[in-house]
MDAnalysis code that builds the backbone (N, CA, C; Angstrom):
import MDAnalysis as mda
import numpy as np

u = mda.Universe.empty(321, n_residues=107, atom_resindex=np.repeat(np.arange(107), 3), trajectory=True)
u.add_TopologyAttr("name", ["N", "CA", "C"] * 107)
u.add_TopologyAttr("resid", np.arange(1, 108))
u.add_TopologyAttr("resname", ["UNK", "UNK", "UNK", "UNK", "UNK", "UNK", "UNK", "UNK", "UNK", "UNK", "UNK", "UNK", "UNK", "UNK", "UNK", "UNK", "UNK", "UNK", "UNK", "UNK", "UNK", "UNK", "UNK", "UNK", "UNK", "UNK", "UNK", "UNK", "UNK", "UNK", "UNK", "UNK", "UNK", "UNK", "UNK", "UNK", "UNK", "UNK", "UNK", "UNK", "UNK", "UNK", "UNK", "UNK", "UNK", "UNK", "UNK", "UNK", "UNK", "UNK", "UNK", "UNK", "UNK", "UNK", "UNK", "UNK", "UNK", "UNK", "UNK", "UNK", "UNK", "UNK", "UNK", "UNK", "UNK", "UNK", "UNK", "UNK", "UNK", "UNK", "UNK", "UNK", "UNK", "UNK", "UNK", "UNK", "UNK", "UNK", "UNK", "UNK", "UNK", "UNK", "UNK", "UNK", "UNK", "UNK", "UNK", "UNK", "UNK", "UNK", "UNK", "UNK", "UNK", "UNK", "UNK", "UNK", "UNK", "UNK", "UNK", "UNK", "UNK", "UNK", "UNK", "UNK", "UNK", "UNK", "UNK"])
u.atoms.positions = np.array([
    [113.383, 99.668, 106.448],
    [114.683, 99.049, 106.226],
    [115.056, 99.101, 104.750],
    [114.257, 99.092, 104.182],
    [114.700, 98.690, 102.461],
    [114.757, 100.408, 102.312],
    [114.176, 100.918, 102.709],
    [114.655, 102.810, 102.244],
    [115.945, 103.113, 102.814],
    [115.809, 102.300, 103.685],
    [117.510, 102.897, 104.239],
    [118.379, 102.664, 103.623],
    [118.360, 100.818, 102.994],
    [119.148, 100.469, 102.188],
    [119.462, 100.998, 100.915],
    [118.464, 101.462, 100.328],
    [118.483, 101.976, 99.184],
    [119.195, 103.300, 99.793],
    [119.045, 104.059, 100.320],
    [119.720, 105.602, 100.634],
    [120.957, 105.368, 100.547],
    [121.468, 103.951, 101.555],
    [123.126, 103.840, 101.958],
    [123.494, 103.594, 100.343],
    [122.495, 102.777, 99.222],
    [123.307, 102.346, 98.472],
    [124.002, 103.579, 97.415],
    [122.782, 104.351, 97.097],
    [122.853, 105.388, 96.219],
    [123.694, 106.529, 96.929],
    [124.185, 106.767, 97.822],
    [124.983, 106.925, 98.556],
    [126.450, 106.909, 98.452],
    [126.828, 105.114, 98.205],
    [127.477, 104.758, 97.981],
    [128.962, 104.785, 98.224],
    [130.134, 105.633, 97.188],
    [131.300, 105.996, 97.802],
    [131.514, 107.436, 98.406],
    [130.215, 107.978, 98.554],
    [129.932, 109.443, 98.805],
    [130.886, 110.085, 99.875],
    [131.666, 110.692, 100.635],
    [132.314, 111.329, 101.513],
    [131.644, 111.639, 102.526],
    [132.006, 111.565, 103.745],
    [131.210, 112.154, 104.800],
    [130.884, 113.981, 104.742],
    [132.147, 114.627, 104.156],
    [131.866, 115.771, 103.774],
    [130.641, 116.465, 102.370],
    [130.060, 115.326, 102.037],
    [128.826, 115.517, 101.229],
    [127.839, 114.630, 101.667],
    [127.596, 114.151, 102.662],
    [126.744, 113.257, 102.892],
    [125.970, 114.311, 104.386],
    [125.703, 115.680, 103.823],
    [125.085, 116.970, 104.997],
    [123.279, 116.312, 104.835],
    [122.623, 116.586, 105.804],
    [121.407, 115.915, 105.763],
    [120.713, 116.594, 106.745],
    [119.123, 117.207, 106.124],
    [118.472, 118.196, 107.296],
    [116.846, 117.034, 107.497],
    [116.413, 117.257, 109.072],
    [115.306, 116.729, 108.859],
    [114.314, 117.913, 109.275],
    [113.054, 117.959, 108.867],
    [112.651, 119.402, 108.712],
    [111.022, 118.686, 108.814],
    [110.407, 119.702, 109.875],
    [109.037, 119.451, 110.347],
    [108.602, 120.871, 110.004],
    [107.448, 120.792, 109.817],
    [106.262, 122.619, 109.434],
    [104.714, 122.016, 110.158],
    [104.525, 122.646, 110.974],
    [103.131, 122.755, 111.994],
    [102.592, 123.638, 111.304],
    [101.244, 123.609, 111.093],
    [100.317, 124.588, 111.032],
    [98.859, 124.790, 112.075],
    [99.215, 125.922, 112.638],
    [97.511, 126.008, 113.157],
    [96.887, 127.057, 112.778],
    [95.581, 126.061, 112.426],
    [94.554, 127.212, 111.727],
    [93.375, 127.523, 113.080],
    [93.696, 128.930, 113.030],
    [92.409, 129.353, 114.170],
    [91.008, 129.208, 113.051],
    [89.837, 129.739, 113.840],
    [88.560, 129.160, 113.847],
    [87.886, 130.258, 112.660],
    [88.702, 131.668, 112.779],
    [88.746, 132.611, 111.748],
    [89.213, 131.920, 110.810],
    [90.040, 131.254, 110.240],
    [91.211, 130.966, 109.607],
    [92.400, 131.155, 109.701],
    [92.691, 132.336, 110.625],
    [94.043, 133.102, 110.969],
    [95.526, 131.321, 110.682],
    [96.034, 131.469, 110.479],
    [97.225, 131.091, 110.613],
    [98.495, 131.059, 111.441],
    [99.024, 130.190, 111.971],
    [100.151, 130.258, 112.710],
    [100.981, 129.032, 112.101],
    [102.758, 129.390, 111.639],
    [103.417, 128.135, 110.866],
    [104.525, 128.144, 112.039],
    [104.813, 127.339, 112.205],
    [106.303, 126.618, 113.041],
    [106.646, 125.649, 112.107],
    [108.218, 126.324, 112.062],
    [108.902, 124.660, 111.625],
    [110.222, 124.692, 112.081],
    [110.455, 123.528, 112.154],
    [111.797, 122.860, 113.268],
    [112.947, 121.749, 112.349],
    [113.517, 122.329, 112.763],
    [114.940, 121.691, 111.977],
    [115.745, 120.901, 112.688],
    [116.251, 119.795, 112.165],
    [117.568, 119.370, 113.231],
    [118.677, 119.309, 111.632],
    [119.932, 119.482, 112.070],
    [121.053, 119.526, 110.801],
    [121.580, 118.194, 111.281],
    [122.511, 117.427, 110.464],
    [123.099, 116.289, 110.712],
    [124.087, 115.821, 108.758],
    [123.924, 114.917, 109.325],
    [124.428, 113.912, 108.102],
    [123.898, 112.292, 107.886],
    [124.238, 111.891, 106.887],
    [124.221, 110.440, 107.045],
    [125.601, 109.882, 106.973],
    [125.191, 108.097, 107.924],
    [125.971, 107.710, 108.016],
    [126.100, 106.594, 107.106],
    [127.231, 105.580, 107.310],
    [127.619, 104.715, 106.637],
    [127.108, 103.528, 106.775],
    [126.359, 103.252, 107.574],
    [125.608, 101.857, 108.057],
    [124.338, 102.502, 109.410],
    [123.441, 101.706, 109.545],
    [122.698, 101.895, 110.178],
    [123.169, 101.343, 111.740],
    [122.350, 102.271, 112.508],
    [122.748, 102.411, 113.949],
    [121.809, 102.410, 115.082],
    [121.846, 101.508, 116.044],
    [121.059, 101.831, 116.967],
    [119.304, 101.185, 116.798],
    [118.599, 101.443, 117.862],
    [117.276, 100.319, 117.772],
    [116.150, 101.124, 118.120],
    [116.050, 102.522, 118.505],
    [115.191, 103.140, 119.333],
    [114.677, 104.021, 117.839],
    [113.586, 104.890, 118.073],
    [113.066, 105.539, 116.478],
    [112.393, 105.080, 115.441],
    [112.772, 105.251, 114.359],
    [112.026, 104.794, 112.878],
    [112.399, 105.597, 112.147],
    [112.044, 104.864, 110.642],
    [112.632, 105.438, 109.721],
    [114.339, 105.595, 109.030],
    [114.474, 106.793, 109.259],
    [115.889, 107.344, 108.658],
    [116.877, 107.305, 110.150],
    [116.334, 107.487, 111.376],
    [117.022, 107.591, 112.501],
    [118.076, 106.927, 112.586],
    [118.228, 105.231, 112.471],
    [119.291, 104.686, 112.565],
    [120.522, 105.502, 111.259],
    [120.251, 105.818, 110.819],
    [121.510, 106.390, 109.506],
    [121.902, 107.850, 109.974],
    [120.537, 109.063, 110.166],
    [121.083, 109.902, 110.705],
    [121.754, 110.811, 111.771],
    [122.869, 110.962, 111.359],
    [123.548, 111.689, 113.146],
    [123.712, 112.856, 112.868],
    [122.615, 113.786, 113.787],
    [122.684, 115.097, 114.558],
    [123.889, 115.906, 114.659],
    [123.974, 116.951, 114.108],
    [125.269, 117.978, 114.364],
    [125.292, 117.876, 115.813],
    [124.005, 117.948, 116.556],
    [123.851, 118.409, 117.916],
    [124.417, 117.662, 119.062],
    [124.752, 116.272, 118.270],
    [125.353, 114.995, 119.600],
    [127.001, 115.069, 118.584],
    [127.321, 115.853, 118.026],
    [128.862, 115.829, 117.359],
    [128.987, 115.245, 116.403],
    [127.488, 114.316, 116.002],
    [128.069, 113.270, 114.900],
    [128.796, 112.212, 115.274],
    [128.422, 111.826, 116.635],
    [129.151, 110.872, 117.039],
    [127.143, 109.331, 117.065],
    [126.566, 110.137, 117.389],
    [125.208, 109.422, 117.912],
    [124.668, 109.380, 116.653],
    [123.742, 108.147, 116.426],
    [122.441, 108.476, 115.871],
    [121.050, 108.708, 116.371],
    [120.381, 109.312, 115.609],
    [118.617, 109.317, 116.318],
    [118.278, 108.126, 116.979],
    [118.727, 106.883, 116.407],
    [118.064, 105.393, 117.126],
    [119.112, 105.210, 118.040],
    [120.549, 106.119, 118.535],
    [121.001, 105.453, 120.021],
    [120.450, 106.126, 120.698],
    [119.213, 107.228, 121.290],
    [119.182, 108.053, 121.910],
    [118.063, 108.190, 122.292],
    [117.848, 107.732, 123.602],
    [116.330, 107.628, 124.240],
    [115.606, 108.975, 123.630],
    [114.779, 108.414, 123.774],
    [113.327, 109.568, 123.568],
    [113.049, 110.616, 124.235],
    [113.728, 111.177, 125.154],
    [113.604, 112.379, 126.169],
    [114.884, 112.939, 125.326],
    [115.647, 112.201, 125.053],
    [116.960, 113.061, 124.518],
    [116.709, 113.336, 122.907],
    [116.076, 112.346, 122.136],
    [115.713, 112.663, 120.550],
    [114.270, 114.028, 120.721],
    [114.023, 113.627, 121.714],
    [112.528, 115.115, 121.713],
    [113.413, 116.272, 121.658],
    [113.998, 116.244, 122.422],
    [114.563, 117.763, 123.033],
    [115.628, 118.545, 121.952],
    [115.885, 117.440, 120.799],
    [116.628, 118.170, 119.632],
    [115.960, 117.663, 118.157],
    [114.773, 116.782, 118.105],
    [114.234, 117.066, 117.261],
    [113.609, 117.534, 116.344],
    [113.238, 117.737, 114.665],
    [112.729, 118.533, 114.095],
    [111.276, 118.989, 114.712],
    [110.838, 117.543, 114.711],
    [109.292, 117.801, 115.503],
    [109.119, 118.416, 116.892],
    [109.912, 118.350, 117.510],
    [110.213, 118.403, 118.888],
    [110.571, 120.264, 118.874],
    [111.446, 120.351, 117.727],
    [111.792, 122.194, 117.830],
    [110.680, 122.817, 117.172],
    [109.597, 121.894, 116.100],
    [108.361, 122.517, 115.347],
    [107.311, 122.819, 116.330],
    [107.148, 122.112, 117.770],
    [106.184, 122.167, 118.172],
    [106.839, 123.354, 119.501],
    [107.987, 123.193, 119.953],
    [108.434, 124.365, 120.852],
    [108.020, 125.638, 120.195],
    [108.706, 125.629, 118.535],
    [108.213, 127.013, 118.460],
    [107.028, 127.254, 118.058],
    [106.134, 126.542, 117.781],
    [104.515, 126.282, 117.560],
    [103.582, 126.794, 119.162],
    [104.145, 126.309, 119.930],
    [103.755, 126.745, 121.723],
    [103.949, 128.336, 121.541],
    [105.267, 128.817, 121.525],
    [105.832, 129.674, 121.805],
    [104.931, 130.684, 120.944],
    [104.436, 130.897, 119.899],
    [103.989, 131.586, 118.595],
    [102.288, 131.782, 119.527],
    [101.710, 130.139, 119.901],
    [99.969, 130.422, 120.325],
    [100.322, 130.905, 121.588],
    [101.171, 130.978, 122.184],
    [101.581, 131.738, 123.859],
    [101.432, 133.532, 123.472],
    [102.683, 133.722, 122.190],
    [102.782, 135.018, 122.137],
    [101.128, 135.966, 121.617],
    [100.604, 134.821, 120.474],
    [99.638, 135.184, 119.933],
    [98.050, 135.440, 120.878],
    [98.132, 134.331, 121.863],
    [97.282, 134.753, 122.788],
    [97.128, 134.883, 124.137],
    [98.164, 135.155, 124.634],
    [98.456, 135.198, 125.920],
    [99.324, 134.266, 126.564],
    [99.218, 134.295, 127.742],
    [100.087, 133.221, 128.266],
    [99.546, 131.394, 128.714],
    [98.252, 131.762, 128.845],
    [97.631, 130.665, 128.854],
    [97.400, 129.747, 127.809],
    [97.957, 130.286, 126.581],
    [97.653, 129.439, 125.292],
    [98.234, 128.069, 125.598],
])
């Protein structure tokens, strides 16, 4: 709560047209060689003007998703619906997708 506050404050008379905001996850798996595999997952959005909503943590109540119009924040939006467009949520799809391609289909 007090980071949020501080964000909204420094913030301040800022415009919604500069107030663009990315949240950004990076997976790494290290095979047993060392080999490497990186995923990382993005969601785009903005911040808002007051905090929103009860579900999440963190920055969620402030930030709203390009992906719901900018109408939602992360904390109005059950958890089946924040997975499915989250940073973490797109880091680990394409994290699957990478140990699938890398070792078959059973990965």
């Amino acid at each position: 709560a007090a980071n949020n506050a501080k964000l909204l404050a420094a913030l301040g008379n800022v415009p919604d047209a500069e107030r663009a905001a990315r949240f950004a996850s990076t997976l790494v798996f290290v095979d047993e060689d060392g080999s490497e595999i990186v995923a990382e997952g993005t969601v785009e959005g903005r911040i808002g003007h007051e905090g929103r909503g009860s579900e999440g943590f963190g920055y969620d109540p402030l930030f709203l998703p390009d992906v719901f119009g900018g109408a939602r924040t992360l904390a109005e939006v059950d958890r089946d619906e924040k997975n499915a467009v989250s940073h973490r949520g797109n880091a680990l799809r394409q994290l699957r997708a990478k140990l699938q391609e890398a070792g078959g289909a059973n990965a």
